[in-house]
MARGU-535119 format. One record per residue (C-alpha): residue in one letter; residue number from 1; x negated, y negated, z. Coordinates in nm, 3 decimals. Example, Ala and Ser with C-alpha at 12.3 -4.5 7.8 and 13.67 -1.06 7.14 Angstrom:
REM MARGU-535119
{residu: A	num: 1	px: -1.230	py: 0.450	pz: 0.780}
{residu: S	num: 2	px: -1.367	py: 0.106	pz: 0.714}
REM end
This chain:
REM MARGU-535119
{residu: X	num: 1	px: -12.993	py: -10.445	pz: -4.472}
{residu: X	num: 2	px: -12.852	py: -10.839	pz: -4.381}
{residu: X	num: 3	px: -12.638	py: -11.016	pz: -4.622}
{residu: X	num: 4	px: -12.886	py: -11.235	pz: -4.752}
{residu: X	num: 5	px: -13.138	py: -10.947	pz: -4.875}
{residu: X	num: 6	px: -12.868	py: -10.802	pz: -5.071}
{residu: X	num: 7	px: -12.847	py: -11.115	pz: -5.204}
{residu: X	num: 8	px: -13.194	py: -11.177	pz: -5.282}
{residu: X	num: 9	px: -13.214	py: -10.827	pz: -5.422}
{residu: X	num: 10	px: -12.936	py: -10.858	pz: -5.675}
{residu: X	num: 11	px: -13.088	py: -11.212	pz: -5.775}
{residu: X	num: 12	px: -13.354	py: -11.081	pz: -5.850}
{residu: X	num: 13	px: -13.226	py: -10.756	pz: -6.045}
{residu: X	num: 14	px: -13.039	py: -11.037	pz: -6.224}
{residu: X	num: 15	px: -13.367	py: -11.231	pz: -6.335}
{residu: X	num: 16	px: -13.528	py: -10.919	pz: -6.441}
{residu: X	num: 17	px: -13.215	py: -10.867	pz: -6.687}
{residu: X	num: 18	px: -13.258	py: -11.232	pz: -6.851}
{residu: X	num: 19	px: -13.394	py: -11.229	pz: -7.182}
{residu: X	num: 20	px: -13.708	py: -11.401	pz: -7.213}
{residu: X	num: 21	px: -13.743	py: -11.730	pz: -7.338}
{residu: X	num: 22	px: -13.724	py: -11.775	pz: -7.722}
{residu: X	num: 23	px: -14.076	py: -11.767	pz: -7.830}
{residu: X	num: 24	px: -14.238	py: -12.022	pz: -8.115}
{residu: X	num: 25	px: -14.255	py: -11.889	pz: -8.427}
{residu: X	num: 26	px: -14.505	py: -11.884	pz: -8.706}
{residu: X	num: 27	px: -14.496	py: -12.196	pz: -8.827}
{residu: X	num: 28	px: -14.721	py: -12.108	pz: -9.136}
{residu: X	num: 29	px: -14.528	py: -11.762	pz: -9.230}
{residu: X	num: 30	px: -14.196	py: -11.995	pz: -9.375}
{residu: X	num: 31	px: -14.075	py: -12.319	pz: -9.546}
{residu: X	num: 32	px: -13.761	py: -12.225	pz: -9.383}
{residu: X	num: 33	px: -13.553	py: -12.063	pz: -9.048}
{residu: X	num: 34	px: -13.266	py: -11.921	pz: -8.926}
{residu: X	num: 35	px: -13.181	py: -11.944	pz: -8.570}
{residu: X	num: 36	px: -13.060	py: -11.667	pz: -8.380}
{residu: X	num: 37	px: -12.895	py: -11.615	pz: -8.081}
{residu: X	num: 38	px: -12.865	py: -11.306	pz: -7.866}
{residu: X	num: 39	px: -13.132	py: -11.279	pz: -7.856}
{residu: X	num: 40	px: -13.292	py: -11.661	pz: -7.940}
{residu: X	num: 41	px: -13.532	py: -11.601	pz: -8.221}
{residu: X	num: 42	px: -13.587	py: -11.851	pz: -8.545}
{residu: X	num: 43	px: -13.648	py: -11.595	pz: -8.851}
{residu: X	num: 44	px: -13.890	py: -11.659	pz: -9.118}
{residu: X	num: 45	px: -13.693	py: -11.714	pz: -9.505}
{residu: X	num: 46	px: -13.905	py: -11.580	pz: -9.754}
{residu: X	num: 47	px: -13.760	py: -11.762	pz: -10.030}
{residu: X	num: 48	px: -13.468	py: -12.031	pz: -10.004}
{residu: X	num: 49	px: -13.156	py: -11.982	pz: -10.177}
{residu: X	num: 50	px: -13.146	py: -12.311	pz: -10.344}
{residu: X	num: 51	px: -13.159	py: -12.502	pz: -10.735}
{residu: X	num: 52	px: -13.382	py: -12.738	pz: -10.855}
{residu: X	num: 53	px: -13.318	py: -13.118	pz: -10.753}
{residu: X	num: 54	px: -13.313	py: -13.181	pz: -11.099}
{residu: X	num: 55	px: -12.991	py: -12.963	pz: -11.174}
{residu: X	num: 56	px: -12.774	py: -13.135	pz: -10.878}
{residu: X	num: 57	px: -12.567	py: -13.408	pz: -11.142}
{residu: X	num: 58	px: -12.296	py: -13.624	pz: -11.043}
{residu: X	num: 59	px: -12.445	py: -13.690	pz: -10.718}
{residu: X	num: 60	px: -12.709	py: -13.975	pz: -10.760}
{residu: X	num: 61	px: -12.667	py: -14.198	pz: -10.530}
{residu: X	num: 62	px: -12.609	py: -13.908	pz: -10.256}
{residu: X	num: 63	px: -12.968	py: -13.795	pz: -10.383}
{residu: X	num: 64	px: -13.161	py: -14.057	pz: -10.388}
{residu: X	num: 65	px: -13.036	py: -14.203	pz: -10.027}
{residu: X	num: 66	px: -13.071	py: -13.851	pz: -9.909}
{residu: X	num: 67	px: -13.419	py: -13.813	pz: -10.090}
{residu: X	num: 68	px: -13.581	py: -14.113	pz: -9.899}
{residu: X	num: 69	px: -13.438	py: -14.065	pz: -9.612}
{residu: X	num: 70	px: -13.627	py: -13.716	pz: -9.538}
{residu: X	num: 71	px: -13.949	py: -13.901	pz: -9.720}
{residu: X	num: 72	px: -13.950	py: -14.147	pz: -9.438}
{residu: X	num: 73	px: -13.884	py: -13.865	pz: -9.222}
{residu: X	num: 74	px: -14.134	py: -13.655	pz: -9.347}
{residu: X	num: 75	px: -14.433	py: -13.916	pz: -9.299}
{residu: X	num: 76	px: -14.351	py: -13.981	pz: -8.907}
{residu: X	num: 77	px: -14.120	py: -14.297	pz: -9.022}
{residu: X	num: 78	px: -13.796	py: -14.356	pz: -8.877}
{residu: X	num: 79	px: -13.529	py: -14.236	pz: -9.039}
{residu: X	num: 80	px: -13.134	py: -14.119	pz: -8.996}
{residu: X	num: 81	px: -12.906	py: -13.850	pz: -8.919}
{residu: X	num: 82	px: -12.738	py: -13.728	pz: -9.234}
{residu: X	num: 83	px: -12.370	py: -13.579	pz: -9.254}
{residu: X	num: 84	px: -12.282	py: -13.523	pz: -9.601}
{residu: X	num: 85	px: -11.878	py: -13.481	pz: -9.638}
{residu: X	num: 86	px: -11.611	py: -13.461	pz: -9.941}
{residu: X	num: 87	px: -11.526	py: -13.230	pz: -10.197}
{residu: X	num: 88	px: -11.575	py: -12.836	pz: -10.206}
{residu: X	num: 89	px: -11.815	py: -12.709	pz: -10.439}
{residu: X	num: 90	px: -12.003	py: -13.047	pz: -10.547}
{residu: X	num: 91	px: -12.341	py: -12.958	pz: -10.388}
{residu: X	num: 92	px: -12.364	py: -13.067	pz: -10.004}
{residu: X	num: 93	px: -12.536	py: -12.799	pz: -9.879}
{residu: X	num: 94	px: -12.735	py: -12.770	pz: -10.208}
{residu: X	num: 95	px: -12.866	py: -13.089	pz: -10.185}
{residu: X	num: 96	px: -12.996	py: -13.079	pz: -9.871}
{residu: X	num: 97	px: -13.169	py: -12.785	pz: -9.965}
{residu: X	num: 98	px: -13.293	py: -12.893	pz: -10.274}
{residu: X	num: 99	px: -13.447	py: -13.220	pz: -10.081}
{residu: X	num: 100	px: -13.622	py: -13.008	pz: -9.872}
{residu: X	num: 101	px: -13.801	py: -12.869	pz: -10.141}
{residu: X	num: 102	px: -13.874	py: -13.081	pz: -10.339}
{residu: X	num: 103	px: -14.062	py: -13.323	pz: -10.033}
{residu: X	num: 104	px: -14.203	py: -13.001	pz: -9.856}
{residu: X	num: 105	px: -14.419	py: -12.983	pz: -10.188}
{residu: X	num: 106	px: -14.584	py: -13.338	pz: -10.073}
{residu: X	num: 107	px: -14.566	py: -13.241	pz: -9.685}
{residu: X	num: 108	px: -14.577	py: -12.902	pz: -9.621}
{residu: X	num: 109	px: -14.559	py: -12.937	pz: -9.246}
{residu: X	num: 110	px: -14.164	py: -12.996	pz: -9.327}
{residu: X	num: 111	px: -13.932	py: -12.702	pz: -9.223}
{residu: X	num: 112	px: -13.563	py: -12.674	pz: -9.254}
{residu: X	num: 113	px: -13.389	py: -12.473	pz: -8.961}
{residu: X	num: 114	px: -13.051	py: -12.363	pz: -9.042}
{residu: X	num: 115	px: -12.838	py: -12.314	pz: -8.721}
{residu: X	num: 116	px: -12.465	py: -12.142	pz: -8.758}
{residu: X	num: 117	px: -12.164	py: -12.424	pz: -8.618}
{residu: X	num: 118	px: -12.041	py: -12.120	pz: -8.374}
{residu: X	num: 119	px: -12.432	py: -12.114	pz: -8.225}
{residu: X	num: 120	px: -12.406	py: -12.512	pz: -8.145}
{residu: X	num: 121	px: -12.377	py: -12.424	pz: -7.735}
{residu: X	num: 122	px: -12.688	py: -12.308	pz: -7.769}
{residu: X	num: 123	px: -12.908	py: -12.592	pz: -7.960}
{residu: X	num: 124	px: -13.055	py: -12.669	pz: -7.612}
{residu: X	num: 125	px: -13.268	py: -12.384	pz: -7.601}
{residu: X	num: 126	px: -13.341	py: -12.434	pz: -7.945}
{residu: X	num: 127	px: -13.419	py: -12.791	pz: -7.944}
{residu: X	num: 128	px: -13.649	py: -12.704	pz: -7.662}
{residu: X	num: 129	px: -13.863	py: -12.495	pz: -7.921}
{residu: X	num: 130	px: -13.831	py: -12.765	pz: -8.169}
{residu: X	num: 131	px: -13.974	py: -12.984	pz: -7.953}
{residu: X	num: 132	px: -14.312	py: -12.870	pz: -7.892}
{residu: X	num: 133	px: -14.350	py: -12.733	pz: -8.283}
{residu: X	num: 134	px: -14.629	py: -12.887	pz: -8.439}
{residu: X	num: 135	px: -14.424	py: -12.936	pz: -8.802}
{residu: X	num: 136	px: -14.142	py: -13.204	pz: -8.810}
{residu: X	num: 137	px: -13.795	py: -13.044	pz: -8.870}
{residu: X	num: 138	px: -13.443	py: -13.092	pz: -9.077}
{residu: X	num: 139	px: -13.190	py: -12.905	pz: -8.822}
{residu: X	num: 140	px: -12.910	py: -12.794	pz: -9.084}
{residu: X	num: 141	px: -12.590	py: -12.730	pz: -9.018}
{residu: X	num: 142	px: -12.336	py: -12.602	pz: -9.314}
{residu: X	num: 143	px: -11.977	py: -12.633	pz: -9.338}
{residu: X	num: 144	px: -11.993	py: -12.802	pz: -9.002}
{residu: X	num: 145	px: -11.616	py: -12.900	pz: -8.845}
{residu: X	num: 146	px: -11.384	py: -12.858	pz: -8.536}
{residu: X	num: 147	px: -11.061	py: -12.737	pz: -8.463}
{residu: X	num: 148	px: -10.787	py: -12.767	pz: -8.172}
{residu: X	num: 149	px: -10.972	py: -12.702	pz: -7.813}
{residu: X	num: 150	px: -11.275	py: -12.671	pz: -8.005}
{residu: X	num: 151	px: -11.556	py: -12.763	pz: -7.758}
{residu: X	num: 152	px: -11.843	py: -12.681	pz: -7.976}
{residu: X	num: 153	px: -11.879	py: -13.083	pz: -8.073}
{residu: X	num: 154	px: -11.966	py: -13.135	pz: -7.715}
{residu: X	num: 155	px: -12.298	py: -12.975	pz: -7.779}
{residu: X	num: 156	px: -12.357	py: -13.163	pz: -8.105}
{residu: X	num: 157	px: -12.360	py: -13.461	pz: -7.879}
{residu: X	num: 158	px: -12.733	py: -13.313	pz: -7.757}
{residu: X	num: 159	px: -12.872	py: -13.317	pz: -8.090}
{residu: X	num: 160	px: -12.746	py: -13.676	pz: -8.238}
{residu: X	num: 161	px: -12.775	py: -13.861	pz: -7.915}
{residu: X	num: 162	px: -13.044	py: -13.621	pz: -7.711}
{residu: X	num: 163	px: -12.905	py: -13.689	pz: -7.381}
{residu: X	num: 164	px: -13.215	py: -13.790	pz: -7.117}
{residu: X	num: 165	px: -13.447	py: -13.651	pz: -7.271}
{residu: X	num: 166	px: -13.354	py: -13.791	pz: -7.610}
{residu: X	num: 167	px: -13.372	py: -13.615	pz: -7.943}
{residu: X	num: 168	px: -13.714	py: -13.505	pz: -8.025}
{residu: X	num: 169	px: -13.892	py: -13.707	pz: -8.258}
{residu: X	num: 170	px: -13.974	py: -13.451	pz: -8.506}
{residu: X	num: 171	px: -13.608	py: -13.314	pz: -8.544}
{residu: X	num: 172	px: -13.373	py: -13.438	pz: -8.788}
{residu: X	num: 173	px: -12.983	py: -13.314	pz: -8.819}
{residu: X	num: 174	px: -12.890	py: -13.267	pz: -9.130}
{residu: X	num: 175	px: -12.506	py: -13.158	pz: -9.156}
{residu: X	num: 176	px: -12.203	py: -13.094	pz: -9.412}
{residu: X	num: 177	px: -11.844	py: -13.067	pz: -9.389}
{residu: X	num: 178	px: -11.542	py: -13.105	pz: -9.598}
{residu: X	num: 179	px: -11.411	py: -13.348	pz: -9.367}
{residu: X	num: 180	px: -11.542	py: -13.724	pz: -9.243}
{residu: X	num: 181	px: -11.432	py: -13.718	pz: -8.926}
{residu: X	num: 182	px: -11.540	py: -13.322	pz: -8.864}
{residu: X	num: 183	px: -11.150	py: -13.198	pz: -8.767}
{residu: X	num: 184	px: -10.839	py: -13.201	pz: -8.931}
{residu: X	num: 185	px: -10.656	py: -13.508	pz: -8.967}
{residu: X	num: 186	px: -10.315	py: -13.354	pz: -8.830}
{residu: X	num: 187	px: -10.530	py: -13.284	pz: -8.534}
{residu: X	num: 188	px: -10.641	py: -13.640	pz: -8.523}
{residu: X	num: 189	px: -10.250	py: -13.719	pz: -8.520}
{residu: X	num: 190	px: -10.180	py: -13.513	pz: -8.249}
{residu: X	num: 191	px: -10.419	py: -13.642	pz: -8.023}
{residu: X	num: 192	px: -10.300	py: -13.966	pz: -8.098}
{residu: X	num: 193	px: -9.936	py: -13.894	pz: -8.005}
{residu: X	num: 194	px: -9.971	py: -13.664	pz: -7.715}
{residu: X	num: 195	px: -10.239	py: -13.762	pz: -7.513}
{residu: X	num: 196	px: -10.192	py: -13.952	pz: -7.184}
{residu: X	num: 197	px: -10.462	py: -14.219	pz: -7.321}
{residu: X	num: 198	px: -10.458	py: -14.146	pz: -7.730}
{residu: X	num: 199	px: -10.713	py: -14.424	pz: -7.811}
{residu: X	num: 200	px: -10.958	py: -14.270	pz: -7.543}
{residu: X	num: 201	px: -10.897	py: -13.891	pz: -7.660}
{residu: X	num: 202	px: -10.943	py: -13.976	pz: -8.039}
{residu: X	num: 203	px: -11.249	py: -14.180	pz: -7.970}
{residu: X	num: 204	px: -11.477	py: -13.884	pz: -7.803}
{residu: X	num: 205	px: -11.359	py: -13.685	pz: -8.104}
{residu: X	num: 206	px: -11.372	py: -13.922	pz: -8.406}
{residu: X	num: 207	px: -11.692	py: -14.108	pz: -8.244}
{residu: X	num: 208	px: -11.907	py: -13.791	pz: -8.307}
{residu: X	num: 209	px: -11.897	py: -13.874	pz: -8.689}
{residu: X	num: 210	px: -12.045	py: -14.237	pz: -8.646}
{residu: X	num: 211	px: -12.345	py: -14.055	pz: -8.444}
{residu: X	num: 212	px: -12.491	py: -13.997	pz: -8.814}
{residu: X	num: 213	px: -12.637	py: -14.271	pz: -8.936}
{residu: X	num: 214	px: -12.594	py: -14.207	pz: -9.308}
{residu: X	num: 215	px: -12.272	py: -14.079	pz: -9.439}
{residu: X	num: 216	px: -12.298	py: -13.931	pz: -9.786}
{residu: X	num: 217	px: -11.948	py: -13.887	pz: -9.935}
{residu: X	num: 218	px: -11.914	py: -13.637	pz: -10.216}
{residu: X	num: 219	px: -11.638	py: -13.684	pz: -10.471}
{residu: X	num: 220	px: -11.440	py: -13.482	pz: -10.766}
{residu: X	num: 221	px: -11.613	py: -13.454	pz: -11.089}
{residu: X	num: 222	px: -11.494	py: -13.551	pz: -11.453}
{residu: X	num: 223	px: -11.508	py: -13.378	pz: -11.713}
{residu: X	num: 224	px: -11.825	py: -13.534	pz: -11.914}
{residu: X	num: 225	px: -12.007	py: -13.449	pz: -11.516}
{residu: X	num: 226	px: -11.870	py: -13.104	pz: -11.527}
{residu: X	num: 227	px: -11.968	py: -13.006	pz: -11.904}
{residu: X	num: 228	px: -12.324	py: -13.187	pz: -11.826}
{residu: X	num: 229	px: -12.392	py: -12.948	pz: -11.519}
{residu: X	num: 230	px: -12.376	py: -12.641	pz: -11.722}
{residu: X	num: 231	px: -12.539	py: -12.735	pz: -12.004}
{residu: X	num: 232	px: -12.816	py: -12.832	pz: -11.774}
{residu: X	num: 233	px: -12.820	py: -12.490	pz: -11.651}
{residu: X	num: 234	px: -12.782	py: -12.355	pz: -11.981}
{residu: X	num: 235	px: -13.076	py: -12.543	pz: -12.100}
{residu: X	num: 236	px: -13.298	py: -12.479	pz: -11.750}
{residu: X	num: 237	px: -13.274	py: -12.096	pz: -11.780}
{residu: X	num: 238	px: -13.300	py: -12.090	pz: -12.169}
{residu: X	num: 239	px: -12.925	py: -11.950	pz: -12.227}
{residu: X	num: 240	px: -12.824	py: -12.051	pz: -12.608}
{residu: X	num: 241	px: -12.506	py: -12.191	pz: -12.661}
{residu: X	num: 242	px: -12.380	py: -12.438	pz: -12.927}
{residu: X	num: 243	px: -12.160	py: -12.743	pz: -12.724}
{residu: X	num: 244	px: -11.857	py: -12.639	pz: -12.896}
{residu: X	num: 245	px: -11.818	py: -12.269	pz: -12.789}
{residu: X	num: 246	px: -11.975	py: -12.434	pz: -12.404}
{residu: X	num: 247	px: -11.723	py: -12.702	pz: -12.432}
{residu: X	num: 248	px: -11.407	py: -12.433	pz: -12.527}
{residu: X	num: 249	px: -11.522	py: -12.173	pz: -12.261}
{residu: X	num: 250	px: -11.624	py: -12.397	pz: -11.970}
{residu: X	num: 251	px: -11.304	py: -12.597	pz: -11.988}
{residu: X	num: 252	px: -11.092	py: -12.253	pz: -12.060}
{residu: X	num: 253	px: -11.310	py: -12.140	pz: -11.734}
{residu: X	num: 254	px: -11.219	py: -12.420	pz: -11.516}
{residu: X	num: 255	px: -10.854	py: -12.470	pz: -11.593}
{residu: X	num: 256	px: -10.819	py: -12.081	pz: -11.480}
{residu: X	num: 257	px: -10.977	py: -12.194	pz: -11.135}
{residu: X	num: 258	px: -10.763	py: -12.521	pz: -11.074}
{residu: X	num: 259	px: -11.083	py: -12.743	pz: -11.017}
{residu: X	num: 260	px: -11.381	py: -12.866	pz: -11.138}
{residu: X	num: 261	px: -11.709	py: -12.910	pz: -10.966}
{residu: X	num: 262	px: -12.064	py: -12.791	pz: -10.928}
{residu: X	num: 263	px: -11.974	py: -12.416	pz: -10.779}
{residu: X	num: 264	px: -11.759	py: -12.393	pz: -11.064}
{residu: X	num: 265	px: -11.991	py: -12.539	pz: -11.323}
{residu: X	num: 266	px: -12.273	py: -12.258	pz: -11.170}
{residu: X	num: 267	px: -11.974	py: -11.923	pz: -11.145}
{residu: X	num: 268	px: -11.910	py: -12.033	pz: -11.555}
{residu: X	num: 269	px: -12.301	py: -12.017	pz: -11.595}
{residu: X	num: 270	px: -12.307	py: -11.708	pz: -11.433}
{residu: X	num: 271	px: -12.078	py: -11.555	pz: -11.608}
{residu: X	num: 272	px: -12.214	py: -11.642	pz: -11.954}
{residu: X	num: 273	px: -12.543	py: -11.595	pz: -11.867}
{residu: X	num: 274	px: -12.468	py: -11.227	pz: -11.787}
{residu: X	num: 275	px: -12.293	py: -11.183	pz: -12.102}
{residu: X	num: 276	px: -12.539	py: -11.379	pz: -12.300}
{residu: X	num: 277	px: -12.837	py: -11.055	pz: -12.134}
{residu: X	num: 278	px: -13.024	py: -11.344	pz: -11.923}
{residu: X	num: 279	px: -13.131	py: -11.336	pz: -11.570}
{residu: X	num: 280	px: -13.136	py: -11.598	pz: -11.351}
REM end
C-alpha cells in the first residue's frame, strides 16, 4: 500500500472518531441551559436556581439598567453587552437570573445559556448553535476572570466582537466577575513593567472589559441594606420574627462572618428559617 493511502486511510479512521456535531436542542423543553462540552450538548434546567427580582435590595440602579436592557433585547431591539463586577455576595449572578425571569414571563422565546469560563475555547461551536435557534438568547457567564498566561479571554473576543461573521443577533453576553478589568490588578502591574511594549500588552488585556457596553458595578452594603434584605426574606417566605430579636441575631450573624452583603443576608435567613420549622 503507497504512502498516500495510508494516509487517506488513517484520515479517514480519524473522521469516523470525531464526535458529531452538537445537535439543537429543544427549545420548548427549558427556560434555561447548560452547555456542555465533551461531548457539546446544551442541557435542559428544569427549574432555575434563582430569587424573586423583588428580593434583590441595594442594587437599584444595577436592576433597572439591567432590566431594560434585556427588555430591549428581548423585543428584537438593540441592546448591550452586560458585565456586572464588584463585591462578593451582593447579587451579580442573581440578578441576571432574576431578570431573566422575570422578562421571560412577557417573552417566553427568551432563554438563558449558562456556559462555564474554563469552556470559553469552545463558544464557537456553541455560538454556531445559537445562531440558527429560533429563541433570542442571554449567554451567561459566572464568576468570569483571567489569570497569568490565561488565554481563555482570547475566545471571549468571538462572542463580544463576533469576528467576520459578527455576533449573532439573537445572542446576548451576559457576564460577572469580582473584578472590572477581568484579572488581577498585580497582574495588570506586571505586564506593565515587564513587557517589551507595556502599553500594547495591557491594552489586549484591559480592552476586553470595554467590549461590554454596560458596566454594572456592585458595591458593599450598610447596615439599614443588610437588615432590609432579610426581613424581606423573612416576610416573602412567612418566617415570624419581631425586628429586635432580627436586628440582634442578623448583626451577631454577620459580625461572625467579617462582611455584610446579600449571600450573607440569605445564609442568616437560612439559618433561622430552619430553626424557626419553615421551608424555603
Amino acid at each position: 500500500m503507497s504512502e498516500a493511502a495510508s494516509l487517506d486511510r488513517i484520515a479517514a479512521a480519524l473522521e469516523r472518531l470525531r464526535p458529531a456535531p452538537a445537535s439543537a436542542p429543544d427549545w420548548g423543553a427549558a427556560g434555561a441551559f447548560v452547555w456542555h462540552v465533551d461531548p457539546d450538548w446544551l442541557d435542559p434546567v428544569e427549574k432555575v436556581n434563582r430569587v424573586d427580582l423583588s428580593l434583590l435590595l441595594g442594587i437599584n440602579r444595577a436592576r433597572d439598567t439591567l432590566i431594560e436592557n434585556t427588555r430591549h433585547f428581548a423585543a428584537g431591539l438593540p441592546a448591550n453587552n452586560a458585565l456586572l463586577w464588584g463585591a462578593r455576595g451582593m447579587g451579580k449572578s442573581s440578578l441576571v437570573k432574576a431578570v431573566h425571569g422575570a422578562v421571560e414571563a412577557d417573552h417566553e422565546a427568551l432563554k438563558l445559556v449558562e456556559v462555564q469560563r474554563e469552556d470559553l475555547p469552545s463558544i464557537g461551536r456553541l455560538l454556531a448553535i445559537l445562531r440558527a435557534a429560533p429563541v433570542r438568547i442571554i449567554l451567561f457567564c459566572d464568576d468570569l476572570s483571567f489569570g497569568h498566561d490565561d488565554e481563555h479571554y482570547k475566545s471571549l473576543k468571538t462572542v463580544l466582537d463576533g469576528g467576520v461573521e459578527g455576533r449573532p443577533d439573537n445572542v446576548i453576553f451576559y457576564a460577572t466577575s469580582n473584578r472590572r478589568h477581568l484579572m488581577p490588578r498585580d497582574m495588570i502591574e506586571n505586564e506593565r513593567s515587564s513587557a517589551i511594549n507595556p502599553s500594547e500588552a495591557v491594552e489586549e488585556k484591559v480592552s476586553l472589559s470595554d467590549r461590554f457596553g454596560l458596566w454594572l458595578g456592585f458595591h458593599p452594603c450598610d447596615q439599614d441594606a443588610y437588615l432590609a434584605m432579610v426581613r424581606g426574606y423573612c416576610d416573602a417566605y412567612g418566617v415570624q420574627i419581631d425586628d429586635a430579636t432580627l436586628r440582634a441575631e442578623a448583626i451577631e450573624w454577620q459580625a461572625t462572618r467579617g462582611a455584610r452583603s446579600g449571600r450573607v443576608a440569605w445564609q442568616y435567613f437560612t439559618d433561622l428559617a430552619g430553626r424557626r420549622g419553615v421551608k424555603i
